[in-house]
N, C-alpha and C positions, 0 to 999 in steps of 0.2 A: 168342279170336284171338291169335295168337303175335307178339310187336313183331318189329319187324325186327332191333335188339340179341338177340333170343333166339334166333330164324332163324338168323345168323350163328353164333352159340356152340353150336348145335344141330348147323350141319353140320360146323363142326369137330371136335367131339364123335365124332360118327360116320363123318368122315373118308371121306366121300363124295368128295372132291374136294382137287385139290392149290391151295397157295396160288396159284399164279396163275389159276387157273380160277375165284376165289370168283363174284368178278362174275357171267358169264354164270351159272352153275351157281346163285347166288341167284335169279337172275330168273327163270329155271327152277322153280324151288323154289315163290319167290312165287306165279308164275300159276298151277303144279300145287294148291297151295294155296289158292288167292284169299285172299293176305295183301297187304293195303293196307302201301305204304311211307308214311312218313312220318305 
C-alpha cells in the first residue's frame, strides 16, 4: 500500500493534475485506490 508522501510524488510525477487541483484530485486518487491517509 502506497503512503500518502508517495501518492503525492506519484501524481506529480505523472502530472495528472495542476497545482491547485492536488487536494481534491488526491482524494480522488485515495478512494480510487483505497489508500488510508495517515
Amino acid at each position: 500500500m502506497l503512503s500518502l508522501k508517495d501518492s503525492i510524488k506519484q501524481i506529480h510525477y505523472i502530472r495528472l493534475v495542476k497545482d491547485e487541483d492536488i487536494l481534491p484530485s488526491l482524494i480522488l486518487y485515495c478512494k480510487n485506490n483505497k489508500i488510508e491517509s495517515g
